[in-house]
C-alpha positions in Angstrom: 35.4 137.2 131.1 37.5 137.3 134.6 36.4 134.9 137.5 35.6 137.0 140.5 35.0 136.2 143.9 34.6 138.7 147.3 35.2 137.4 150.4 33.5 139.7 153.2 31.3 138.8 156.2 27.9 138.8 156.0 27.4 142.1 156.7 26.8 145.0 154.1 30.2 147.2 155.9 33.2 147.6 153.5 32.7 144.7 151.0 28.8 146.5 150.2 29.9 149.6 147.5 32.0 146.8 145.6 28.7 143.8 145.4 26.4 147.5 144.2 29.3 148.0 141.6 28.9 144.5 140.3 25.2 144.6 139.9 25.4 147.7 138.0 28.0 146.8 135.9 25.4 143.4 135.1 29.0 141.6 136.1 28.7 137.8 137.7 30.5 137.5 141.4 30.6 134.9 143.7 29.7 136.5 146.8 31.3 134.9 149.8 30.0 135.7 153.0 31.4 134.3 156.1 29.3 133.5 159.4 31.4 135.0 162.6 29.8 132.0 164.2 30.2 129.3 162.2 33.2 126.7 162.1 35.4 124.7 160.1 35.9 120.5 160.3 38.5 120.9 163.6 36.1 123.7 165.5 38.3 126.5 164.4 36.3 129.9 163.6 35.6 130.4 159.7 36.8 133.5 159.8 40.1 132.1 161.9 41.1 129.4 159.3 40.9 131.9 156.5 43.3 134.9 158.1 46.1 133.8 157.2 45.7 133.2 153.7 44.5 136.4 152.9 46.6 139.4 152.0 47.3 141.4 155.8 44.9 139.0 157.5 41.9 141.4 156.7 38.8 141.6 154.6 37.3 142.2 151.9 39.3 140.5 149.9 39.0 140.2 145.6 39.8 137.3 144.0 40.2 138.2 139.9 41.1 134.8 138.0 43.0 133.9 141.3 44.7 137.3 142.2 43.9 139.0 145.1 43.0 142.3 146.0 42.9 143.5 149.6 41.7 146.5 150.8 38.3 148.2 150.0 39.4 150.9 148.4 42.1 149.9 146.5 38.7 146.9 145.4 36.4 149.8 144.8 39.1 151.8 142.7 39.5 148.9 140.6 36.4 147.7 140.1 35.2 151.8 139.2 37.8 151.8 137.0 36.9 148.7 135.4 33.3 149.2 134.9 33.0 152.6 134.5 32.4 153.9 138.3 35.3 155.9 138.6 34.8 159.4 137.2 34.7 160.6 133.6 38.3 162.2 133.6 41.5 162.1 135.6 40.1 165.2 137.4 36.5 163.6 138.3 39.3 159.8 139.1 40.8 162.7 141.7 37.6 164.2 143.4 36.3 160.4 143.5 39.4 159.4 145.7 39.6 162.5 147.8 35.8 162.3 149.1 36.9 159.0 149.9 39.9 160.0 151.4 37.8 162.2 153.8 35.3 159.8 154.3 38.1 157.4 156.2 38.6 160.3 159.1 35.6 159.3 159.4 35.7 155.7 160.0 37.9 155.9 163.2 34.9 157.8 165.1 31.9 156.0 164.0 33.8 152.8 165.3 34.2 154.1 168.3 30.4 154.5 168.5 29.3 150.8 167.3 31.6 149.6 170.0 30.5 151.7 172.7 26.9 151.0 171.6 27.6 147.7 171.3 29.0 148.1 175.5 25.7 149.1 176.3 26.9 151.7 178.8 24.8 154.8 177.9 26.9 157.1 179.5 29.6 156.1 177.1 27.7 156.3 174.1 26.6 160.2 175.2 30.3 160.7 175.5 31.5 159.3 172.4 28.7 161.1 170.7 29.2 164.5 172.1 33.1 164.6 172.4 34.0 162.6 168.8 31.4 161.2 166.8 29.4 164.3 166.7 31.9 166.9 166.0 33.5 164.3 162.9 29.8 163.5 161.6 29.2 167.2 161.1 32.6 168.2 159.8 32.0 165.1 156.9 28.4 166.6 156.7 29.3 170.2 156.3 31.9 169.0 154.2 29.2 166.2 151.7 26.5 169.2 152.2 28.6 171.8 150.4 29.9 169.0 147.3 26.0 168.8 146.8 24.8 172.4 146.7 27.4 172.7 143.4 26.1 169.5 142.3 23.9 169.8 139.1 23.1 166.2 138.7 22.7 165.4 142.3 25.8 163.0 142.4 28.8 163.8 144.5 31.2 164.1 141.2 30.1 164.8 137.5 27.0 163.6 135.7 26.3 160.5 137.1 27.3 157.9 140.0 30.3 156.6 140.9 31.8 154.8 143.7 32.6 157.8 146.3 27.9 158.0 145.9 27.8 154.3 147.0 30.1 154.4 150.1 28.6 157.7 150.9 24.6 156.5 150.4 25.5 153.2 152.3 27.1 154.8 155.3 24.1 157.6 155.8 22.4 153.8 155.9 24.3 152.7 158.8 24.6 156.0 160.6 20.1 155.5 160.4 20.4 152.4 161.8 22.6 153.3 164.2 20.2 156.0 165.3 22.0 158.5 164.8 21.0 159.8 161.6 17.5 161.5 161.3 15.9 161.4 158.0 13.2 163.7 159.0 15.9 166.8 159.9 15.5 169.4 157.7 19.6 170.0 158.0 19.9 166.2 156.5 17.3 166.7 153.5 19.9 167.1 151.2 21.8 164.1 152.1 18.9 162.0 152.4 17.7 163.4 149.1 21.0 161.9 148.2 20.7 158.6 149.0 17.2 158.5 147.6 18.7 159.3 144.5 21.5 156.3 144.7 19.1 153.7 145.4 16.7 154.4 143.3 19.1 153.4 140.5 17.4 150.3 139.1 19.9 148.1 139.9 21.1 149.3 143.3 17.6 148.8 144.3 16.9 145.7 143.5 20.1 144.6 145.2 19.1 146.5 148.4 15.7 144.5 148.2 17.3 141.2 148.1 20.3 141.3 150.0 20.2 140.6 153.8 19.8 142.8 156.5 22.1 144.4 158.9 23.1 147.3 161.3 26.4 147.9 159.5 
């Protein structure tokens, strides 16, 4: 059986699809999760000492049996492929990615919220909203809400869930907590239906239970 060990903050954020694929797959991890605050023996940041041994100075990182993977796709791919998570056939493999793929025009946007949240300026955070978040959250909406009207089995590809569900369930998370993201909205039922349906897996929601909380 391979060694693995992810290397993320502690935050749910990129590294969380790829700890949800573990527990579903019933596969042992060590689950490294770094403090932004805390430091090393010499005062240097955690996070600071690590960079540079780590593929383009980024996380998550993979460790399988001492190789690494960077890059949370490429860890997600992988590990779906591994364990099962990836689609039924080259075709499902292909709709996985590309929901994905959409999913990171995304990403830009929604960190241009966080940060101007973070800023605390609200006139900045109504501008963001208005003039870039909103327009990409309801072209990926539009987009999520039409995969699921086909959908028979209430997953975003074939009969049952793979990877492209967990990024997709955990991000409707942090667009909630961002407050940004009404559950209530009849326009959202279908993607909050959605993410019922993910977490509800057994094993996904006994990880949600025990894992610690954050905004993103």
């Amino acid at each position: 059986m391979p060694q693995y060990k992810l290397t993320y903050f502690n935050l749910r954020g990129w590294a969380e699809p790829a700890r949800q694929l573990f527990k579903l797959a019933h596969v042992d991890f060590e689950d490294v999760r770094l403090e932004p605050l805390k430091s090393v023996e010499n005062g240097t940041p955690e996070w600071e000492a690590l960079k540079p041994k780590t593929p383009f100075g980024q996380l998550p990182v993979l460790n399988v049996d001492g190789f690494d993977i960077p890059q949370s796709a490429a860890i997600l791919r992988y590990l779906g492929r591994k364990f099962g998570y990836a689609g039924k056939t080259p075709e499902e493999e292909a709709w996985v990615d590309a929901i994905v793929d959409q999913f990171k025009d995304f990403i830009t946007p929604l960190r241009q919220l966080i940060m101007a949240q973070r800023g605390g300026n609200a006139e900045e955070v109504e501008k963001v909203q208005k003039e870039t978040f909103g327009p990409a959250r309801d072209n990926l909406f539009k987009i999520l809400n039409g995969i699921l009207e086909k959908s028979k089995s209430g997953f975003l590809v074939g009969d049952g869930v793979t990877w492209a569900d967990l990024v997709i369930a955990d991000i409707i998370t942090t667009m909630e907590k961002l407050g940004v993201f009404d559950v209530t909205a009849a326009e959202n039922k279908k993607l909050a239906d959605f993410r019922e349906k993910v977490n509800s897996i057994p094993e996904i929601k006994e990880h949600n239970e025990q894992r610690p909380d954050s905004v993103v």
